[in-house]
Backbone as CSV, one residue per row, in Angstrom:
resi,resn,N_x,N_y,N_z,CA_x,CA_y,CA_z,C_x,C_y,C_z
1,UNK,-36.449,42.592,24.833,-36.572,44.036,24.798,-36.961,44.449,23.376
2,UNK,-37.803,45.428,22.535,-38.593,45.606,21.730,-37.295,46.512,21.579
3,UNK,-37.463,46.467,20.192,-36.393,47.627,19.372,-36.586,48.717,19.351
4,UNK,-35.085,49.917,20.418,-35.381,50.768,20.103,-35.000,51.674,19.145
5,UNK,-35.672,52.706,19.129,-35.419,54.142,18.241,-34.187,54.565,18.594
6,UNK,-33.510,54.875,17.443,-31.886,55.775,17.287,-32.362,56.646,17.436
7,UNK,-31.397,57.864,18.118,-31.978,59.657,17.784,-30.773,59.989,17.047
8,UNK,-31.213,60.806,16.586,-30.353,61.076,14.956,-29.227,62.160,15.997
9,UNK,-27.804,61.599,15.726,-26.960,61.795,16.204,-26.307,63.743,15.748
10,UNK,-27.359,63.932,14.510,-26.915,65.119,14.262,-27.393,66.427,15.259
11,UNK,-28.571,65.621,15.507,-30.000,66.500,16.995,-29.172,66.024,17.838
12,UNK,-28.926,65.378,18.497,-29.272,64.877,19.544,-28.126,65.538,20.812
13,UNK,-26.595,66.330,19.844,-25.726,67.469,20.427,-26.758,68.262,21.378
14,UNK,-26.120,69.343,22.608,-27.122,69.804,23.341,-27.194,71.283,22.593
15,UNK,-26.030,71.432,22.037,-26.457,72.901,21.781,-27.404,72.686,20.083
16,UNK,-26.942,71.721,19.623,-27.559,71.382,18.194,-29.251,71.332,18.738
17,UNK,-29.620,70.753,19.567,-31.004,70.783,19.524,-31.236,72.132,20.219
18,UNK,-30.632,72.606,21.259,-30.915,73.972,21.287,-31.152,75.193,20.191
19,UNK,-30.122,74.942,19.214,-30.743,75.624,18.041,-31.775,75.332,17.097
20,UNK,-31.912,74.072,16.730,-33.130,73.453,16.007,-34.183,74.068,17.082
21,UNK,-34.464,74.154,18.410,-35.646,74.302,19.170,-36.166,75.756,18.868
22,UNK,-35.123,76.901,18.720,-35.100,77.640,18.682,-35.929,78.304,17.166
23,UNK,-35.001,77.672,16.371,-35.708,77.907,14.827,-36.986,77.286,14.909
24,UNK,-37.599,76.392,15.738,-38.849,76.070,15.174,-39.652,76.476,15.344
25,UNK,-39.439,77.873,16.452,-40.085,78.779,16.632,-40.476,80.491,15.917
26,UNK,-39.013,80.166,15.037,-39.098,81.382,14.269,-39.136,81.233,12.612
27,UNK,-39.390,82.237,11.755,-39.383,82.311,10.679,-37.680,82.455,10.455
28,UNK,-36.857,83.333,11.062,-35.539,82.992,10.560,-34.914,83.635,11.909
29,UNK,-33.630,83.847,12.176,-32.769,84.256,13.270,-31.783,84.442,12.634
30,UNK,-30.878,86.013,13.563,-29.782,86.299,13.586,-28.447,85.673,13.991
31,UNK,-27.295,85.268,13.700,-26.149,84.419,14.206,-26.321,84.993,15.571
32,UNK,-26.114,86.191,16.055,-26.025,87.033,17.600,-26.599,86.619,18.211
33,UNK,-28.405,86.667,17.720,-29.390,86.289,18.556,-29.593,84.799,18.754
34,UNK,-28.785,83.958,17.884,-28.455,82.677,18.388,-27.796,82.196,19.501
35,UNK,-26.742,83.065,19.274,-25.277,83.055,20.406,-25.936,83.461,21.649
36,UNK,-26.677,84.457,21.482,-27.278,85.340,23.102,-28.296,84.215,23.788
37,UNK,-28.971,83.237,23.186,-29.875,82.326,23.980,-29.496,81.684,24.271
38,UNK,-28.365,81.049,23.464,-27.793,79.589,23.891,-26.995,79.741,24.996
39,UNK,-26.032,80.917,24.881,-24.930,81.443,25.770,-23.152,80.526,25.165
40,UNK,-23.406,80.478,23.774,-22.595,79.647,23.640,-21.657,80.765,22.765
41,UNK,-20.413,80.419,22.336,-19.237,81.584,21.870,-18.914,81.134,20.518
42,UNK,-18.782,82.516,19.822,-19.064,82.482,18.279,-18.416,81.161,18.048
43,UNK,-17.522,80.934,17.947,-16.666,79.299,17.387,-17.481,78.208,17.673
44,UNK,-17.861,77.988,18.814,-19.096,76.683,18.923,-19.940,76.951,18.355
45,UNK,-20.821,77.980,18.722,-22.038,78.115,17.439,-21.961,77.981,16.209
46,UNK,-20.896,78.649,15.483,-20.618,78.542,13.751,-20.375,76.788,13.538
47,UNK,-19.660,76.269,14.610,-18.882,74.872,13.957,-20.467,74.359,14.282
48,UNK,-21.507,74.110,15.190,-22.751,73.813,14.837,-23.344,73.846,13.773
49,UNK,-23.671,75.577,13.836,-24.551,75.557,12.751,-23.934,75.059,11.535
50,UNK,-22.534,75.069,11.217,-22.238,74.007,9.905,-22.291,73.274,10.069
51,UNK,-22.554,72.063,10.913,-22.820,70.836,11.179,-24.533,70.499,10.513
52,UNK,-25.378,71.457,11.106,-26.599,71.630,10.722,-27.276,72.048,9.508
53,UNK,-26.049,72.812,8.905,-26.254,73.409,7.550,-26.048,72.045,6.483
54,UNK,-25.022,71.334,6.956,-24.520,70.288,6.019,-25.314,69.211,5.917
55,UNK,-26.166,69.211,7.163,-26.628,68.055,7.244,-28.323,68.427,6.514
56,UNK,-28.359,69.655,5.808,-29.363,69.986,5.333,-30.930,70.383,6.620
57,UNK,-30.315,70.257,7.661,-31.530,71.223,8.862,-31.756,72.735,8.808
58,UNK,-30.967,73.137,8.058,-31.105,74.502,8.247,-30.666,75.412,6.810
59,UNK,-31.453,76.898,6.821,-30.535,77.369,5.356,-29.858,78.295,5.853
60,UNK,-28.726,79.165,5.577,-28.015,80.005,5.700,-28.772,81.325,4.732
61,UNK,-28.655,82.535,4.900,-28.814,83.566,4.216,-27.735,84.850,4.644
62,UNK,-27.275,85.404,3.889,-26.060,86.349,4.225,-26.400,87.552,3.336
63,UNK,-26.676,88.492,4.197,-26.404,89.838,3.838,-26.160,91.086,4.577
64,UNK,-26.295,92.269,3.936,-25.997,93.645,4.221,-27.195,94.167,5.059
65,UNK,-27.041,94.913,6.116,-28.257,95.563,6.631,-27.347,96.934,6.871
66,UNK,-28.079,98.255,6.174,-26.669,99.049,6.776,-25.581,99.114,6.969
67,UNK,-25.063,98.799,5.132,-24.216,98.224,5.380,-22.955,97.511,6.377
68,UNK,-24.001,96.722,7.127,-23.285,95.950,8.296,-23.846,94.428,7.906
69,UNK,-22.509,93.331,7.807,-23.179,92.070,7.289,-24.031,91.412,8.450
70,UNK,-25.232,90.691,7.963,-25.788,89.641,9.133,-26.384,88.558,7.995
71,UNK,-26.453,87.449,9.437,-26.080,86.351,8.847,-27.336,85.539,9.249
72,UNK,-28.584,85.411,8.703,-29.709,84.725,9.068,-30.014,83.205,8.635
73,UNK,-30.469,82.218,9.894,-30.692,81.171,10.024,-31.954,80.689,9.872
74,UNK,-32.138,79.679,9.473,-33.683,79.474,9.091,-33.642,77.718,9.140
75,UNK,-34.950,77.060,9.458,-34.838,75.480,9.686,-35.685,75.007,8.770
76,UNK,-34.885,74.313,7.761,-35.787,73.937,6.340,-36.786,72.987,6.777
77,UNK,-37.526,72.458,5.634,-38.422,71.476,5.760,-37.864,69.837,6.047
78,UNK,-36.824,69.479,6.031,-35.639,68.912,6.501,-35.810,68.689,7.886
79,UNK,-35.041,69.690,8.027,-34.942,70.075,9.665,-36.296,69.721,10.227
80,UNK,-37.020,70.621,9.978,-38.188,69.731,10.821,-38.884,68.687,10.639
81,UNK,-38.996,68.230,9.830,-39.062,66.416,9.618,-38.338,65.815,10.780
82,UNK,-37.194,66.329,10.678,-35.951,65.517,11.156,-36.315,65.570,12.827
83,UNK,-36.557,67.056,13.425,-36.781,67.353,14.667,-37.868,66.657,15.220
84,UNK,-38.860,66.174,14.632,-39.948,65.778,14.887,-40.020,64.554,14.887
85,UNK,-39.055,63.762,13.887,-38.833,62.959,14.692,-37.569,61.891,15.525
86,UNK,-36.805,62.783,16.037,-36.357,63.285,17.029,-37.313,63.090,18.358
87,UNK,-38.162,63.952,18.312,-39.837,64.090,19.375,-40.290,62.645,19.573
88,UNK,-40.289,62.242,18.227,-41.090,61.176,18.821,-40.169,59.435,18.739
89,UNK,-38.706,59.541,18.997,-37.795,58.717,19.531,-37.673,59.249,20.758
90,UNK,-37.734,60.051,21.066,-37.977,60.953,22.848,-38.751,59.791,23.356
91,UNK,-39.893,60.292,23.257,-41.619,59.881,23.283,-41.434,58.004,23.739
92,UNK,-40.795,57.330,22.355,-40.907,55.847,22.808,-39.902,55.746,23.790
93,UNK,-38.334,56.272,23.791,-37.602,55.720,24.787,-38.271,56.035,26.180
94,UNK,-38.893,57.282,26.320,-39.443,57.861,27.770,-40.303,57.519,27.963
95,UNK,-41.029,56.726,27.112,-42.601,56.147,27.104,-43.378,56.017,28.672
96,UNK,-42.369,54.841,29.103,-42.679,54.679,30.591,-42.301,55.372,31.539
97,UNK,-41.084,56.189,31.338,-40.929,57.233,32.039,-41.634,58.381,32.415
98,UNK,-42.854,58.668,31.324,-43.368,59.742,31.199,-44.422,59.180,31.129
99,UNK,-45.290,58.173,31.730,-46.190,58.151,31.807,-46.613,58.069,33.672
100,UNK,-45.234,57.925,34.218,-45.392,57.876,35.088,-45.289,59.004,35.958
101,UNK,-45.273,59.988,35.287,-45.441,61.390,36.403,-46.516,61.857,36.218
């Protein structure tokens, strides 16, 4: 059997790649508007995204809007390195899987 690819155990959580998927679509995101896609509850999301923050995938930004705090997420150059490849340890394990549909 040919050696396979690890997926980086920090992605590879379901809601963790749910949020990486999410940021790689945006320039930055709200904590709320995180919580509202995933459907996941403030405590899982935060203990994520510090998982993601630490692991250098993502930056944090914190401030005032009216004066009301929000808390914006963003997926560094890190992060997507990392996601990508992620993609393409997908790609070889499913290789044959996905060539066959």
């Amino acid at each position: 059997m040919p050696d396979l690819p690890e997926l980086d155990p920090i992605i590879h959580g379901k809601l963790r790649l749910a949020i990486l998927s999410l940021l790689s679509s945006v320039d930055d995101a709200e904590f709320t508007w995180l919580r509202d896609k995933t459907g996941s509850t403030d405590g899982n999301l935060g203990a994520h995204l510090l998982k993601l923050e630490e692991a250098g995938y993502i930056g944090v930004e914190k401030k005032f809007i009216l004066r009301k705090p929000v808390t914006l997420y963003r997926m560094t150059e890190t992060g997507r390195n990392a996601l990508a490849g992620y993609v393409r340890a997908l790609r070889i394990l499913l290789g044959p899987a996905l060539q066959n549909k």
